[in-house]
N, C-alpha and C positions, 0 to 999 in steps of 0.2 A: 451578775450572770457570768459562766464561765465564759460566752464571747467577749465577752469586755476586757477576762483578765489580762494582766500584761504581759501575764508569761505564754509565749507562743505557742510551746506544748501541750497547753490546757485549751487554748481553742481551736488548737487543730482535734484533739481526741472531741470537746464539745463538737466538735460541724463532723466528726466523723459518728457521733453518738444520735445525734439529731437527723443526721439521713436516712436513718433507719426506724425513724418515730414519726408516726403522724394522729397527732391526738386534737381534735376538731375545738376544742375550748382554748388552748393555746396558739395553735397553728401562723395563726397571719403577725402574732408577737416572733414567734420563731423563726418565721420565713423573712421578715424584715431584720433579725439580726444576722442571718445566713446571709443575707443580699447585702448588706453593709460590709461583712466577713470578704468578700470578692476584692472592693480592693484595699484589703491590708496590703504593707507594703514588704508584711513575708510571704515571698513564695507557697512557701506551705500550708501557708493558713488561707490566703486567696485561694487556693486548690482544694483545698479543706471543704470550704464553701462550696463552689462551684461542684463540686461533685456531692456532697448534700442535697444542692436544689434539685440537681437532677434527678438524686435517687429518690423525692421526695415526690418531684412532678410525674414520674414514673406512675406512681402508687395514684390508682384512680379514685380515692376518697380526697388527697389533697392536690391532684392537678391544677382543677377550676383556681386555688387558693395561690399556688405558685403562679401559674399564668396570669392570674390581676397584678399581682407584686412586680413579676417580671417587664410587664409593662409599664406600670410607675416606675419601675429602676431603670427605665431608656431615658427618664427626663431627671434623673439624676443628676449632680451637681462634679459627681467625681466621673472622669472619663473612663477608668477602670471599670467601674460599675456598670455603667452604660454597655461596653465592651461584652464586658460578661455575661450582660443580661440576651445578648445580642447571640451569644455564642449558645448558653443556652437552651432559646428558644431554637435556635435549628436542632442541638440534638435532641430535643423533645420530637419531634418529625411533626407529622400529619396532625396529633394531641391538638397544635395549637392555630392549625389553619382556621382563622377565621378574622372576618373580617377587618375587626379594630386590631389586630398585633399586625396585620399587612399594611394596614393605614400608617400607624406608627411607625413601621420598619420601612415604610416610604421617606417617613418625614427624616428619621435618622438621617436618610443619605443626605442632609445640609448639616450635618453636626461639625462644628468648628475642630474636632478632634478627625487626624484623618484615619488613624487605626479603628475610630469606633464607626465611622461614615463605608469603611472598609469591611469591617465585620459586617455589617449589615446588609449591606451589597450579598454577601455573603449567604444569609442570613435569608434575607426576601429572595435570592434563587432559589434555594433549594425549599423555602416552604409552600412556593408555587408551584414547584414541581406536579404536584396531585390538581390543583385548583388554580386559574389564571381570572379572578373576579376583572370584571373589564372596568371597575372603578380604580382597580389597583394599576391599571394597565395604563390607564389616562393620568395617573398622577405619577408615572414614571414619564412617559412624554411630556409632561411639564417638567419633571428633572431632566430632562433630556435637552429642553430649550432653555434650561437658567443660564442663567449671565456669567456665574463662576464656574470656572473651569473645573476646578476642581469637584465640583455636584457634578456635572455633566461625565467627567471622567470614572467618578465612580458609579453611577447610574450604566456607565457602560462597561464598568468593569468586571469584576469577579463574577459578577452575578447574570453578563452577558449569555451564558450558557444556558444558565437555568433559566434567565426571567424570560430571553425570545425567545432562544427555542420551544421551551413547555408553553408558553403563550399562545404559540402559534398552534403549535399541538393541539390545546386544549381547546384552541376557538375554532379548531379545523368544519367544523360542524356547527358552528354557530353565525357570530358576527365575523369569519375570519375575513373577507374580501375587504371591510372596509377598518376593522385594526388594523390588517396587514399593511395596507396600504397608508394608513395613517403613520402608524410605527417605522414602514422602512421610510416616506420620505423625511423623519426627524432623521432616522438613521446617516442616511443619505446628505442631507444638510448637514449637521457633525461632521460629516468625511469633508465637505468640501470648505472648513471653518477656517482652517490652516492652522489650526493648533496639532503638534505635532503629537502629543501621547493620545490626545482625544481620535486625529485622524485614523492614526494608526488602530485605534482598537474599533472603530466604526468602519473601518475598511475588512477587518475580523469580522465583525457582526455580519456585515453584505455577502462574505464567502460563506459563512456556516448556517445564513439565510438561501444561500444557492444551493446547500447543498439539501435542504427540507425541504422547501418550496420555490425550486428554482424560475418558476412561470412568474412569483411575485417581484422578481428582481431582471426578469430578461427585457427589458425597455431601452430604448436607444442610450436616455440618459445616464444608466447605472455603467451599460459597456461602455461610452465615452469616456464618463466619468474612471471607469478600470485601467482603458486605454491611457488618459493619461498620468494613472497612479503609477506606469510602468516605466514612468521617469523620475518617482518620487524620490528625495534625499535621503527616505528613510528606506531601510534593507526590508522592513518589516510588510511596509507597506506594498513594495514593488513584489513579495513575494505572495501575499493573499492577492493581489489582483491579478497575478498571473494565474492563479487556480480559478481564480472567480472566472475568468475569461473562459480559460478551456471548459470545466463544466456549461456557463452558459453558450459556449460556442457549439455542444451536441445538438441545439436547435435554433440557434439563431444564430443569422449570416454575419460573421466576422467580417468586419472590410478589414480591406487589404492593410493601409496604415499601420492599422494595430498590429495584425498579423505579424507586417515589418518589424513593427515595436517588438513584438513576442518573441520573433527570432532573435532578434540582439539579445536578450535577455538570455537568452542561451549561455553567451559568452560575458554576463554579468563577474564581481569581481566575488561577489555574497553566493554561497555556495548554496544556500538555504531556496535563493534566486534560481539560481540553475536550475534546481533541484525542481523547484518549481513550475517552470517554464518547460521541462521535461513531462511533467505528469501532464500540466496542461495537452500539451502535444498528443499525448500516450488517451488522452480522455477522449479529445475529437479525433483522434483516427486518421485513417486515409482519408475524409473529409479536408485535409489542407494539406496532401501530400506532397508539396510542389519540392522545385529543385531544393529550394533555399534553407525551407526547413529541411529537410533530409540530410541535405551538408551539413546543417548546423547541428544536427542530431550525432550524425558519420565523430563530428569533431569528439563528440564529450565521450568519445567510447574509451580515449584515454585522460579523462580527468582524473586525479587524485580520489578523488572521493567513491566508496565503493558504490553507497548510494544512488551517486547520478549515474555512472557509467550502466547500472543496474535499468532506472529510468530511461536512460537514452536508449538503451538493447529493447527494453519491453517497448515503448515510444516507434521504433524503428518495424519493430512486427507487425504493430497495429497500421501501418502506412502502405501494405497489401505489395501490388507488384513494382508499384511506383519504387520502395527500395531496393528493389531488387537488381542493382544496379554492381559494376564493377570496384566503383569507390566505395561504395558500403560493405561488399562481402571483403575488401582488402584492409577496411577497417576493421570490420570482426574478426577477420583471422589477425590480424596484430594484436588486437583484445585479448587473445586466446592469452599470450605472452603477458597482459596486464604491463601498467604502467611500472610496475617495479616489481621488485621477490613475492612483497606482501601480499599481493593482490589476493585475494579471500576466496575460498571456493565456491561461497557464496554466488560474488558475480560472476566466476567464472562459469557457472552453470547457466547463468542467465545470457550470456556471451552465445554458446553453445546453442541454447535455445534461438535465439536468435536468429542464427546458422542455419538450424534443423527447417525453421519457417520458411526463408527465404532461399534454401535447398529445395523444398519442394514443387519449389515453382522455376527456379534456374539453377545448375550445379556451373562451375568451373573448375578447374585444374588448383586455382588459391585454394580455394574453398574444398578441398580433397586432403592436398595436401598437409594444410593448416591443421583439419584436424587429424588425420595421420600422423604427424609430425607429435603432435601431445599425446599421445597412444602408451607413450611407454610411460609417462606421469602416473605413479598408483594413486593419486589421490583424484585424480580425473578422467582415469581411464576409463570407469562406467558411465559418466556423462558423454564423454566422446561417443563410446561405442555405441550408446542409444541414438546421439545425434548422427551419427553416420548411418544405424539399422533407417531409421527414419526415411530420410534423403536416399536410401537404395529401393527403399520400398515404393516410396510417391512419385519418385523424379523420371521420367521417359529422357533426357537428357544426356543420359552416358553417354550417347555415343559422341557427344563434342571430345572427353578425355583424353588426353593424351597417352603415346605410350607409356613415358615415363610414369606418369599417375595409375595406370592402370594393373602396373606391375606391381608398384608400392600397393594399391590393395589388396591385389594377389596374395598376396604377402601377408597384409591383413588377415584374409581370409581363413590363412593357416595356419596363423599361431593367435588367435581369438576368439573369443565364445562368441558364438552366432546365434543363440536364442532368438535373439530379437529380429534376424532372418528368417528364421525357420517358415514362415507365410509367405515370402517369395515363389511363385511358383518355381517348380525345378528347369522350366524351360528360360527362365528368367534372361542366364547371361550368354546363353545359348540363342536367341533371338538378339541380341544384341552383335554377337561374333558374325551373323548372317547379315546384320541390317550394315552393319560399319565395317565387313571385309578386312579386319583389322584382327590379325591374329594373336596381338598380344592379349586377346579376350580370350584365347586357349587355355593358359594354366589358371587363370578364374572357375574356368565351367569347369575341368576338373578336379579342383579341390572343392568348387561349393559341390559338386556331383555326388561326390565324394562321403561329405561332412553330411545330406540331407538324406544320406543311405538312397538315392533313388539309383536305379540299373537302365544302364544305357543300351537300347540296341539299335545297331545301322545296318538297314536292307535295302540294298539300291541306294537310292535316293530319297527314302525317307528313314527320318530319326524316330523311335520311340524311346519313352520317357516314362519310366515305371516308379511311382512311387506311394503315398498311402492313398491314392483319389484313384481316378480310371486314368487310364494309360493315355498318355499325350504324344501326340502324332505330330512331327514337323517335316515338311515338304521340301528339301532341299535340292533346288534346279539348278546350281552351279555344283558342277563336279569336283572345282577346284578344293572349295568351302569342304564338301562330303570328305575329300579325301584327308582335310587337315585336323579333320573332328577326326576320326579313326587313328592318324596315324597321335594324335595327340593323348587319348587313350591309351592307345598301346603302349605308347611312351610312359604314362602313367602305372599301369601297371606293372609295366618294367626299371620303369627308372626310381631315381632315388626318393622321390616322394612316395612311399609306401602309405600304404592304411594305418600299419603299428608307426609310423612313427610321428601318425599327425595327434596333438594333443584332445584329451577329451576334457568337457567342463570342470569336471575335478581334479586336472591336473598328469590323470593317468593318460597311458596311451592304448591306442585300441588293436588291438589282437582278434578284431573277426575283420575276414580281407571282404572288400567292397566289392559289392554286384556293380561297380560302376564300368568297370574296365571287361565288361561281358559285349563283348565286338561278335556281331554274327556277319 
């Protein structure tokens, strides 16, 4: 038979002539020299093979026939073969869900080969995906409790994803309260064995079990046990217990200890750590806004990594007024600058936002500044200006501003596109100049006056304020104030701030003169 010849190019064209033949009188003669064909020890002809079987198993008159073969070639003698047959059955999909190839693709995971104990792992996730048979499910928690490590490691490996996750899924509605709870405390047991590859991926398993059904893992033991995975040697380890924690910490009371524990980890040496310990933080919220975390939050805004500083910004928002604190906005405005040139616009956007958050609840002079001071940056100049619209919009707070600051926006005012103001009422900085008696809010009201096309008139002692809504009336009972809004006006439309010469959104300048400077 052409499989047998010796010449290699004759049983590769044979397994490539045969996957496309399925004749019922021959078939399980051909399917056993195809499965034999896997492991030649030429590439091409083992490939040969293995895409034959496939295309053979495909074809629903010889499936049934490939699927009995494919399971006698898992107790194969050559490891290749087993391998193969492993491989397969999973791209055959759903065709071969049933019970005796889950059985067998159990028992694989103790095969003395670990590439074929590996494929199969493999192999049994992804064809449980559709179906989680609770016989299959108990003979994986007997691999789960064998004595070699190496069963136990791959029982929780590859196939981690597919075999608990879909497990859990699929018995959602059934037996789940009492698999689950059988399943997580082997789980749970493996974490605490002290084997260090076994630990580390059953510490995996318990976080992406929090993240399905985090009610089946929220128990004192699992957080204890989190807690003190947050010391463990391995990077791998201290980095899922630290997510595992803050997911389970949205509902159940973190003590303090761990908390401690979580902080440090901030300042871990494993970036993957940080990184970690920052979402955690970012997941429960202002739920644990204390000093300590916030500092340690404050720190990583200049870490190296774009990542964490990313995490620490979003982490810092979610902590409400608690960050809103002088050390934190003198961090974010240092962020603005990033730790080096590099720094990505990426984070810098999320820097910003950051700003924009904790602007809305307190402004300072840093915090004005800061982003001012990046204004002239093209590559961040639209992220600024949205975070500063923002913070003018939300914040009743100006009037803390200093002169100096209030000039520099002044300044702002007139040579940037103010779309993102345009919703300010027009009496905005005008109620501002009256409440803080601070005159450097003069050339503000007349250029935003100005730029919102609204027309100003002063009778007496009150202001009216014309612009696309009904006319807005302000009361002004200090004479001093009446007289410095007029003469500031006046000055405006005399002095060298013209209308043609303030910029318009496209660059051009405007040539119709402003109903602003209409003094009656």
């Amino acid at each position: 038979m052409a499989l047998r010849d010796e010449n290699a190019s004759i049983k590769i064209a044979a397994c490539r002539a045969l996957g496309n033949t399925c004749q019922k009188t021959t078939m399980d003669d051909i399917i056993k020299e195809l499965i034999a064909t896997i492991g030649d020890l030429n590439i091409d002809v083992s490939d040969g093979g293995y895409f034959a079987l496939l295309n053979l198993g495909k074809t629903e008159a010889c499936t049934n026939s490939v699927i009995k073969s494919l399971i006698g070639a898992l107790e194969n003698g050559n490891a290749e073969i087993r391998k193969g047959a492993c491989s397969i059955l999973k791209q055959m999909g759903k065709k071969v869900v049933t019970m005796e190839v889950s059985n067998r693709l159990v028992l694989v995971l103790w095969d003395t080969d670990p590439e074929v104990s590996h494929e199969a792992s493999y192999t049994l996730g992804s064809l449980i995906e559709e179906e989680a048979p609770i016989e299959v499910i108990n003979r994986l928690i007997i691999a789960l409790s064998d004595p070699n490590e190496d069963i136990r490691d791959n029982a929780f490996g590859n196939a981690r994803t597919y075999v608990l996750k879909n497990a859990f899924n699929t018995l959602s509605n059934t037996s789940k309260t009492l698999m689950n709870d059988t399943i997580i405390n082997k789980v749970i047991a493996e974490f605490q064995n002290g084997n260090n590859s076994v630990q580390r991926k059953a510490c995996q398993t318990i976080c992406m079990i929090s993240q399905i059904i985090p009610e089946k893992v929220t128990t004192d033991s699992v957080v204890n046990a989190m807690g003190i995975a947050l010391w463990d040697l391995d990077d791998d380890v201290r980095s899922y217990a630290c997510l595992t924690i803050g997911i389970l910490g949205k509902t159940y009371t973190i003590n303090e200890a761990i908390i401690s524990d979580l902080v440090a980890a901030l300042s871990d040496q494993n970036k993957n750590v940080r990184l970690s310990s920052c979402q955690a933080f970012e997941i429960m919220n202002r739920k644990l806004a204390t000093n300590d975390v916030i500092i340690g939050l404050e720190q990583l805004l200049q870490d190296p990594d774009d990542d964490i500083r990313e995490k620490a910004c979003r982490a810092l928002q979610q902590m409400g007024e608690k960050a809103a604190t002088n050390t934190v906005i003198s961090g974010l405005v240092n962020a603005l600058k990033g730790p080096g040139p590099d720094q990505s616009n990426f984070s810098f956007i999320f820097v910003c936002q950051a700003l924009e958050a904790i602007g809305k609840m307190t402004v300072t002079n840093d915090m004005i500044n800061g982003l001012l001071n990046e204004i002239e940056n093209y590559i961040h100049s639209n992220t600024v200006v949205s975070a500063l619209g923002e913070i003018l919009q939300s914040n009743s707070m100006l009037s803390d501003l200093d002169s100096s600051t209030i000039m520099k926006l002044s300044s702002y005012l007139s040579q940037h596109d103010l779309d993102n103001l345009k919703i300010l009422s027009p009496d905005y900085f005008i109620k501002l100049f009256l409440d803080t008696k601070n005159s450097t809010w003069l050339h503000a009201i007349t250029i935003f006056t100005l730029l919102q096309g609204s027309a100003i008139t002063i009778i007496e002692n009150t202001v009216f304020i014309y612009g696309n809504e009904e006319p807005i009336q302000l009361s002004v009972s200090n004479k001093k104030l009446c007289q410095q809004l007029i003469k500031a006006f006046a000055a405006q439309k005399n002095g060298p701030l013209s209308s043609s010469e303030l910029p318009q959104n496209d660059g051009s300048k405007r040539n119709v003169f402003s109903r602003a400077c209409q003094i009656l």
